[in-house]
C-alpha positions as CSV (number, residue, x, y, z in Angstrom):
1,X,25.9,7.3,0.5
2,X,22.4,8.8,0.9
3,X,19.4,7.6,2.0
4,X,16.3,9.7,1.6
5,X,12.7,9.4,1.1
6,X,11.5,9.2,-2.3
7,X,8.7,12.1,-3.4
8,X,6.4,11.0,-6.1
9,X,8.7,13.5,-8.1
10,X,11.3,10.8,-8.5
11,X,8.4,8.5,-9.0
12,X,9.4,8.1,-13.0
13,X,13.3,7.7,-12.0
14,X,12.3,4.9,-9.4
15,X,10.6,3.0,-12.4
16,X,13.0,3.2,-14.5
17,X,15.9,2.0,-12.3
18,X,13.6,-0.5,-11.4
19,X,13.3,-1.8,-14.4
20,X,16.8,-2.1,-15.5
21,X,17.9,-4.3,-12.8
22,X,17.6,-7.8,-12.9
23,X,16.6,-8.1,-9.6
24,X,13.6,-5.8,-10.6
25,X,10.0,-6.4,-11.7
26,X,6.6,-5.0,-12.3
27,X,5.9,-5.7,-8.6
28,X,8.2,-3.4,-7.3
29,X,7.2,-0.7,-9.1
30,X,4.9,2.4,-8.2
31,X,2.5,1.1,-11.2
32,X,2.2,-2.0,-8.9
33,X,2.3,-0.9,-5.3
34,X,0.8,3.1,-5.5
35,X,-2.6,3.6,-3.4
36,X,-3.1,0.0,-2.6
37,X,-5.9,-0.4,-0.2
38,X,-3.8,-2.9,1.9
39,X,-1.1,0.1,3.5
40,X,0.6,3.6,2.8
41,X,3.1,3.6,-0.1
42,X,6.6,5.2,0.5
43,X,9.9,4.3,-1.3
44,X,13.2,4.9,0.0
45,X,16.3,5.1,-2.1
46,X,19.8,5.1,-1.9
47,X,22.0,7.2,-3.8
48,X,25.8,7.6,-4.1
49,X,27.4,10.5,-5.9
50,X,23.7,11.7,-6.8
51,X,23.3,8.4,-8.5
52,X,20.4,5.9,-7.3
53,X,21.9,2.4,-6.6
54,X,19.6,0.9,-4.7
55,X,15.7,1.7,-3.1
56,X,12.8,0.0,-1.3
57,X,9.0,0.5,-2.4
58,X,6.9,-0.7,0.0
59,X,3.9,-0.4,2.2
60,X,3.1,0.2,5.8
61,X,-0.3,-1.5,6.9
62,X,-1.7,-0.3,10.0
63,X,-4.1,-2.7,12.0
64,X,-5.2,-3.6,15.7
65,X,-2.7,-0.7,16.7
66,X,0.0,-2.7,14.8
67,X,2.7,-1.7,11.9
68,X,3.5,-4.1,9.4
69,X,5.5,-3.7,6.5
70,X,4.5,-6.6,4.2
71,X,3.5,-7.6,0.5
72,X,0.4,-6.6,-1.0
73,X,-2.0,-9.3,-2.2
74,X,-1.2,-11.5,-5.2
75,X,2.8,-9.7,-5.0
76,X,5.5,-12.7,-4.8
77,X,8.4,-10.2,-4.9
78,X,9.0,-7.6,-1.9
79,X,11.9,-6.7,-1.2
80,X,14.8,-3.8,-1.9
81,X,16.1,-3.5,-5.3
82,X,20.0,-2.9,-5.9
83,X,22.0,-2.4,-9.1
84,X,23.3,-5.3,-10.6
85,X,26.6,-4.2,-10.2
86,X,26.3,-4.8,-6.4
87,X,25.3,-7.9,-6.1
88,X,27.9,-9.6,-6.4
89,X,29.6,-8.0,-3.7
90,X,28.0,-10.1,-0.4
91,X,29.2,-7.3,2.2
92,X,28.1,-4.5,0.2
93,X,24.1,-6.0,-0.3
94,X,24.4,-6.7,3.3
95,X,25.0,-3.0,4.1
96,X,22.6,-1.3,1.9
97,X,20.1,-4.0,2.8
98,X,20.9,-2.6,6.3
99,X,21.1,1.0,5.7
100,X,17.6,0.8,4.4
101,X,16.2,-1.3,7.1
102,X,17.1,1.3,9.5
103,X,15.7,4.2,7.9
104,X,12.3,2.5,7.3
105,X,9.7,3.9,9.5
106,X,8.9,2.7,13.2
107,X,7.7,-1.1,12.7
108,X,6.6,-3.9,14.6
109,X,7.3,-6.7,11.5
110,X,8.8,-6.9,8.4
111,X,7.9,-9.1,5.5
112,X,10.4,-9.4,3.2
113,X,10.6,-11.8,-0.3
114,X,13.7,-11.9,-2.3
115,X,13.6,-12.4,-5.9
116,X,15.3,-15.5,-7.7
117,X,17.9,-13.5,-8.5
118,X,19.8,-12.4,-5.1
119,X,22.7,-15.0,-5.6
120,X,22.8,-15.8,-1.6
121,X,20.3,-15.4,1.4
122,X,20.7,-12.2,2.8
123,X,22.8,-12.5,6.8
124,X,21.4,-9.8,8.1
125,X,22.3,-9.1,12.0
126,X,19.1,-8.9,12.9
127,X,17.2,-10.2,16.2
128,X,14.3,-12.7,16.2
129,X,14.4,-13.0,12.5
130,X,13.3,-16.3,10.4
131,X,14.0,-17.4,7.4
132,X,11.7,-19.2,5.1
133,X,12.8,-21.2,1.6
134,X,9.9,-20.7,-1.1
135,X,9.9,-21.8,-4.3
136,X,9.4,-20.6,-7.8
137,X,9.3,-22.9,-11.2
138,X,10.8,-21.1,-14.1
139,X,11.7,-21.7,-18.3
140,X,14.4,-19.7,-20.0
141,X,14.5,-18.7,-23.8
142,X,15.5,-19.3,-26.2
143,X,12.9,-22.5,-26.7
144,X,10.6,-22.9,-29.6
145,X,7.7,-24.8,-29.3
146,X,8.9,-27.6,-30.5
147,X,11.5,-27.5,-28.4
148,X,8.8,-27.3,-25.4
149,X,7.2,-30.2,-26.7
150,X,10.2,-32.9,-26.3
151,X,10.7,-31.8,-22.7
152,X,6.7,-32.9,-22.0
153,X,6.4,-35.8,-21.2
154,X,4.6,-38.3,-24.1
155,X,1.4,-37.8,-21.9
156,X,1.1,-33.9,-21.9
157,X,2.0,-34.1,-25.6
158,X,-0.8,-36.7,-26.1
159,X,-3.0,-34.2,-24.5
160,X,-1.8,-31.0,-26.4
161,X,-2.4,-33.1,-29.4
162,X,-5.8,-33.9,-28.6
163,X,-6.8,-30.4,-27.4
164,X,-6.4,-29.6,-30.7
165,X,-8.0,-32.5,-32.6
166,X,-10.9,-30.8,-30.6
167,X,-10.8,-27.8,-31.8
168,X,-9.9,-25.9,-29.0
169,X,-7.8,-22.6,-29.8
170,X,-6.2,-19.9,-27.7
171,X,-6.9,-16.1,-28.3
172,X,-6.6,-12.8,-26.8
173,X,-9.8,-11.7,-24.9
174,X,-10.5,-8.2,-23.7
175,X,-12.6,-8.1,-20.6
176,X,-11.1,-9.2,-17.0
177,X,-14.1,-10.4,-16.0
178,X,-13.9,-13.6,-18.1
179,X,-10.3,-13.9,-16.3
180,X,-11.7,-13.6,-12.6
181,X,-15.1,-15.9,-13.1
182,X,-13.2,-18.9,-14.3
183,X,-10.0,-18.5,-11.5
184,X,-12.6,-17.7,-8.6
185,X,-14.3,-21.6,-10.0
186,X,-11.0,-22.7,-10.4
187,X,-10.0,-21.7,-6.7
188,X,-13.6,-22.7,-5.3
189,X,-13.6,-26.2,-7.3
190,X,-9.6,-26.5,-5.2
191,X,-11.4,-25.5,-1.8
192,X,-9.8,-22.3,-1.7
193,X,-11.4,-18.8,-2.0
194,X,-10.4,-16.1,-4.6
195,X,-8.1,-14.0,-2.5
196,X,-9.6,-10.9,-3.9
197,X,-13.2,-9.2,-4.8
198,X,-14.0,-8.8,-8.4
199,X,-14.0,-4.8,-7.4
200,X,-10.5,-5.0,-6.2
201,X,-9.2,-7.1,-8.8
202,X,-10.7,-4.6,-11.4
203,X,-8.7,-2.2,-9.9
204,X,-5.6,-3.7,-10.1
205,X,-6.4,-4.4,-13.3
206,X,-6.6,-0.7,-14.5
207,X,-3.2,-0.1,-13.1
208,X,-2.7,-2.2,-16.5
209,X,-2.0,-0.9,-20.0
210,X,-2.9,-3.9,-21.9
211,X,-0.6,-4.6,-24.4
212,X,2.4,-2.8,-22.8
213,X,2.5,-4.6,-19.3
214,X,-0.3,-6.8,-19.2
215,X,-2.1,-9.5,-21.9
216,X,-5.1,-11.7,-21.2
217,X,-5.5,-14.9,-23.7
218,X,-8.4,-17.5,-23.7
219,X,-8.7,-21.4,-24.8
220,X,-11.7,-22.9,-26.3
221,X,-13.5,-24.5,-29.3
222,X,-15.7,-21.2,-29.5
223,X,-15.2,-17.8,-28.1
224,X,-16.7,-19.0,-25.1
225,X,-13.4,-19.6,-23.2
226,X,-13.2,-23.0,-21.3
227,X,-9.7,-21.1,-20.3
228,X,-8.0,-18.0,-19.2
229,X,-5.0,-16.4,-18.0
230,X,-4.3,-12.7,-17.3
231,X,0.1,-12.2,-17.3
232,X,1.8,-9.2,-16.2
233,X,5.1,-8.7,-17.9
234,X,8.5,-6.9,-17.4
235,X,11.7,-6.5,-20.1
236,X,12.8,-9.9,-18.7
237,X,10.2,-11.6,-16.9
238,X,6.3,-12.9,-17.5
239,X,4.3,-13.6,-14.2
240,X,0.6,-14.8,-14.8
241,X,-1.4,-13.7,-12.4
242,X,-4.5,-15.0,-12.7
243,X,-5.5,-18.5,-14.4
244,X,-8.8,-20.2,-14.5
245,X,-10.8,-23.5,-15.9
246,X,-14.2,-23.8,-16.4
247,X,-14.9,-27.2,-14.3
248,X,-18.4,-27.2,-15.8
249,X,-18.3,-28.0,-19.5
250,X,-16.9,-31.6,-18.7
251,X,-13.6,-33.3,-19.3
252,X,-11.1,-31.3,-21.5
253,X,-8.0,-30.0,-22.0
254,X,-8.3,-26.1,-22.2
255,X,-6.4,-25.5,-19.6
256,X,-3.1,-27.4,-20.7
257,X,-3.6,-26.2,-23.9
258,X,-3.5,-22.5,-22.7
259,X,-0.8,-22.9,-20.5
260,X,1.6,-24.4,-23.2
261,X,0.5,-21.2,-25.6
262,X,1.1,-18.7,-23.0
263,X,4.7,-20.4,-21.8
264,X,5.8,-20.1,-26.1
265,X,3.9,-16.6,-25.8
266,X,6.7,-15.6,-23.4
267,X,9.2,-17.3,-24.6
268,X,9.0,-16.1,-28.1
269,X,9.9,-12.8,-26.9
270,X,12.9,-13.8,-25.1
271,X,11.4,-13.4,-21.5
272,X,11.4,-15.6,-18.6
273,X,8.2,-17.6,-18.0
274,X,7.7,-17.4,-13.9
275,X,5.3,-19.7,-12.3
276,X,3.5,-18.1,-9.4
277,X,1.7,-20.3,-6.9
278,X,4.4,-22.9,-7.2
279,X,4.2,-23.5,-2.9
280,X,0.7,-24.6,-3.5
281,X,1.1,-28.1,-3.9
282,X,-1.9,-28.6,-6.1
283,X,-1.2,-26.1,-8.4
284,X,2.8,-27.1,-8.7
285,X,1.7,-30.4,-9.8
286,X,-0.2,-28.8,-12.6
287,X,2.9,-26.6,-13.8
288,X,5.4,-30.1,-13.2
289,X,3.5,-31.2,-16.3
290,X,5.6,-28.2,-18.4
291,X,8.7,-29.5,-17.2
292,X,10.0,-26.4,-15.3
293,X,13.4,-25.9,-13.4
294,X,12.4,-25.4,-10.2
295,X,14.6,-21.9,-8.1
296,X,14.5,-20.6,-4.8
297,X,13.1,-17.1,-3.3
298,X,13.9,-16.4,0.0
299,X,11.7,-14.5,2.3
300,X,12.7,-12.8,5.2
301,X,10.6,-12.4,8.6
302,X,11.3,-9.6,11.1
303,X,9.4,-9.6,14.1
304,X,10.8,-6.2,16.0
305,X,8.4,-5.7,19.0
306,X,7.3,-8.7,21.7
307,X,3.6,-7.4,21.3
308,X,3.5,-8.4,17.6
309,X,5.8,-11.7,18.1
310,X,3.3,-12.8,21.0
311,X,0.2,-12.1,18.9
312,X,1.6,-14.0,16.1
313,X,2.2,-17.1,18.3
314,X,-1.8,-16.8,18.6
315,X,-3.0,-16.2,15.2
316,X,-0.4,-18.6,13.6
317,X,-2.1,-21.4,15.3
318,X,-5.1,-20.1,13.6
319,X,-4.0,-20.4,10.7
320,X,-3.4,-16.5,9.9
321,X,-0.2,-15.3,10.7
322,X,0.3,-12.0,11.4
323,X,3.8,-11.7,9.4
């Protein structure tokens, strides 16, 4: 067994293996985490008889004299990615998980976020190390919408079916801007602030090749949208992103509406609809209203030096944890 540092070379490969795991996704990908603002991208792999079974993309931020190695913003998923093969073999994650962790650069903490598809939480023999449950709300294929509709409850139904008695329709739109106005309101109307600038979300959003990894749909009587979503998708899973309402144009139900289209949009294709933001309770109670089966991530938090675990003792009571 190998572990080396990845050049941008083996970039391509890296995709690819990424994205034939189950435990991958777009987020883990150099498409995803490449010359992000928030640290310096490096991937480590592991190979075995020149073949690469397992890696870890991820990024380095360098602050106050401090190195963290945590997610990106809007990323739900950081974490090494093995071959499905391995994961069923507890000891054997456990040692590459290791393996990797030792040959990542010099840190002070470590951010890590499973996806739902590591069978058990990682027991890493690591010190000064917490563990933290999150939670994700998921639908499976195959469903057809009809097959949606009798898990609703007779009240979302009632309001699907009076969404369109209005009129309202859903449609693709082509400009992220309509995407980032109406979740900044939506975030501001919730007392929360839109966790990125509309400069730095148009640049994520040109990582994007839309129609290949990426769709944006709207809702609304005209093709003024009362509604929209912007979804990143994989070959198994869809993530949206970004959602939005606009609070303004009184009582409807665009946003329902949307949602339900974009969950058979997914599902239609065979993939996996993912709920981000389910730890939000606000927004989960939203997303209850589809019905979803509610899994676990688990997130893993290593704080390595006493500096950064004193400092975090400080800013967590701020409210801004440092890791």
């Amino acid at each position: 067994m190998v572990v080396e540092q990845l050049t941008p070379a083996d970039y391509p490969h890296w995709d690819m293996f990424v994205r034939a795991q189950k435990s991958g996704s777009f987020f883990h990908t150099t498409q995803w985490l490449a010359d992000r603002p928030e640290g310096e991208f490096a991937i480590l792999g592991v190979r075995e008889a020149g073949k690469l079974i397992a890696g870890f993309a991820y990024l380095t931020n360098h602050k106050w004299g401090l190195r963290r190695i945590l997610p990106p913003k809007i990323t739900s998923r950081f974490a090494p990615i093995l071959a499905d093969e391995l994961l069923t073999q507890p000891d054997r994650v456990r040692d590459l998980l290791l393996a990797l962790i030792k040959h990542l650069p010099p840190y002070d903490s470590l951010h890590l976020i499973f996806p739902p598809t590591m069978p058990d939480r990682p027991k890493l023999p690591l010190p000064n190390v917490t563990h933290q449950t999150l939670k994700t709300n998921r639908l499976y294929p195959p469903q057809t919408e009809e097959s949606l509709r009798r898990r609703y409850s007779p009240n979302t139904r009632k309001l699907l079916n009076r969404a369109h008695k209005q009129g309202i329709r859903y449609y693709p739109i082509d400009d992220p801007r309509i995407v980032y106005r109406l979740s900044a309101q939506s975030m501001q109307y919730s007392g929360r602030h839109h966790p990125l600038t509309l400069g730095e979300f148009l640049a994520i959003f040109q990582r994007f090749e839309v129609g290949q990894d990426v769709v944006m749909l709207g809702a609304g009587i005209t093709r003024q949208p009362l509604a929209a979503i912007m979804m990143t998708y994989d070959r198994q899973v869809v993530y949206p992103l970004f959602f939005g309402i606009n609070r303004d144009s009184g009582k409807h139900e665009a946003g329902l509406y949307l949602m339900h289209h974009s969950i058979v949009w997914a599902l239609e294709q065979n993939r996996i609809f993912d709920f981000n933001g389910s730890n939000i309770p606000r927004i989960d109670a939203f997303f209850q209203k589809f019905k979803p089966e509610s899994c676990s991530l688990f997130a893993l938090k290593h704080g390595r030096t006493r500096r950064i675990r004193w400092l975090n003792q400080l800013t967590t009571r701020l409210g801004k944890p440092l890791y």
